[in-house]
C-alpha positions as CSV (number, residue, x, y, z in Angstrom):
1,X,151.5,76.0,114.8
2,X,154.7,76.8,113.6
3,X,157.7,75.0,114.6
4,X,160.1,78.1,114.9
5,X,158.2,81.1,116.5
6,X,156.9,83.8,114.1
7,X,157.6,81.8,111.1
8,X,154.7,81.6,108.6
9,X,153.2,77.8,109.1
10,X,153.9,75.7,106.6
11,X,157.6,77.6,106.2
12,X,160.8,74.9,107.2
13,X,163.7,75.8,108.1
14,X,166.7,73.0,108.5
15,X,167.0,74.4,112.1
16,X,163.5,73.4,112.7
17,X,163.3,69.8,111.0
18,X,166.3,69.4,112.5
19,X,164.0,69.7,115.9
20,X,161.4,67.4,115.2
21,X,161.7,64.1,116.6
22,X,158.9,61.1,116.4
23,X,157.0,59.4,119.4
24,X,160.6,57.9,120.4
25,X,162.4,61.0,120.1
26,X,164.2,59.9,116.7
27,X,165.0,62.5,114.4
28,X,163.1,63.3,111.0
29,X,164.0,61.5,108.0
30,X,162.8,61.1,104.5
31,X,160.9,58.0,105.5
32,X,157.5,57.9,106.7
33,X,155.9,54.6,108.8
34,X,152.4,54.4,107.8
35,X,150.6,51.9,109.8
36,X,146.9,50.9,110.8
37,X,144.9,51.0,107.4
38,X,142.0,49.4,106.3
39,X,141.9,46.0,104.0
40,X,142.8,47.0,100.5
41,X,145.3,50.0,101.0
42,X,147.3,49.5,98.1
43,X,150.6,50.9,97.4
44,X,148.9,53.7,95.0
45,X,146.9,54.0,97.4
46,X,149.5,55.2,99.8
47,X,151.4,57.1,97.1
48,X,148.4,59.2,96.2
49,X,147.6,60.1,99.3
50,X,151.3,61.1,100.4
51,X,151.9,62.8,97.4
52,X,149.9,65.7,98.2
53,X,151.9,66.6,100.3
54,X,156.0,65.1,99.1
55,X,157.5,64.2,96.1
56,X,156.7,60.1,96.8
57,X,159.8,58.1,95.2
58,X,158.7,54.5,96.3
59,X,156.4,52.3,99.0
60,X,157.2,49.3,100.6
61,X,153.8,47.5,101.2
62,X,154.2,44.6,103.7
63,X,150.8,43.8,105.1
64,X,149.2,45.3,108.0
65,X,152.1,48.5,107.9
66,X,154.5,50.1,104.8
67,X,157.4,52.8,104.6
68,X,156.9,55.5,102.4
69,X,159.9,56.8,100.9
70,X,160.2,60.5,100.0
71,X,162.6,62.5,98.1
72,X,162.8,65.7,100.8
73,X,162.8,65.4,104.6
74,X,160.7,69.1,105.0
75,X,158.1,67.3,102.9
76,X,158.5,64.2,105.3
77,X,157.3,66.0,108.0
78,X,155.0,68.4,106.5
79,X,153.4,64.9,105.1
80,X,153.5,63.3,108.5
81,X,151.6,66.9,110.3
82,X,148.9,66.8,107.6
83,X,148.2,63.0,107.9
84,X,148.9,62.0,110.8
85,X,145.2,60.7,112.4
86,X,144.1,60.2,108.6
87,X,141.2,57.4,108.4
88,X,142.6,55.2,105.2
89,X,139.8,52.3,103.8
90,X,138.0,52.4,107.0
91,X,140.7,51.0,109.0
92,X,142.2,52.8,111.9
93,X,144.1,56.1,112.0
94,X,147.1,56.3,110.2
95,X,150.2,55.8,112.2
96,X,152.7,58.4,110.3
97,X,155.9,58.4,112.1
98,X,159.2,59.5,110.5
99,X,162.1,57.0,110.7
């Protein structure tokens, strides 16, 4: 579903990532927290699968959760609509939040 009505999905605007907000109502950033994955996720691992969906410019791997850093907030959040509930290396669902 579109974020602004009768706009094409997929299509941003800055007024409408300006309007999405995570689970605690904080704004969209160029961040993503990716939590919940199975033993093994490894940082390419993470990169890969962000990357088809935002131009991936680093991960920060620490144990059970990571930050994925993009270079374009409309990909952020595009990234974290695709994603979000992804099954990664048999562990739970992906937790992909913006920060």
């Amino acid at each position: 579903m579109p974020l602004v009505p009768n706009m094409p999905a997929g299509v941003m605007t800055p007024q409408s990532i300006d309007a999405v907000r995570d689970d605690r109502g904080n704004p969209a950033t160029k961040n993503l927290f990716v939590a919940g994955y199975g033993p093994g996720t490894t940082e390419e691992t993470l990169r890969e699968l962000v990357a088809q969906h935002a131009n991936v410019i680093g991960v920060i791997l620490k144990g059970t959760f990571s930050f994925v850093n993009t270079s374009d907030r409309a990909e952020a959040v595009v990234a974290r609509q695709n994603l979000g509930g992804t099954m990664l290396n048999g562990g739970g669902e992906t937790d992909d939040a913006c920060m």
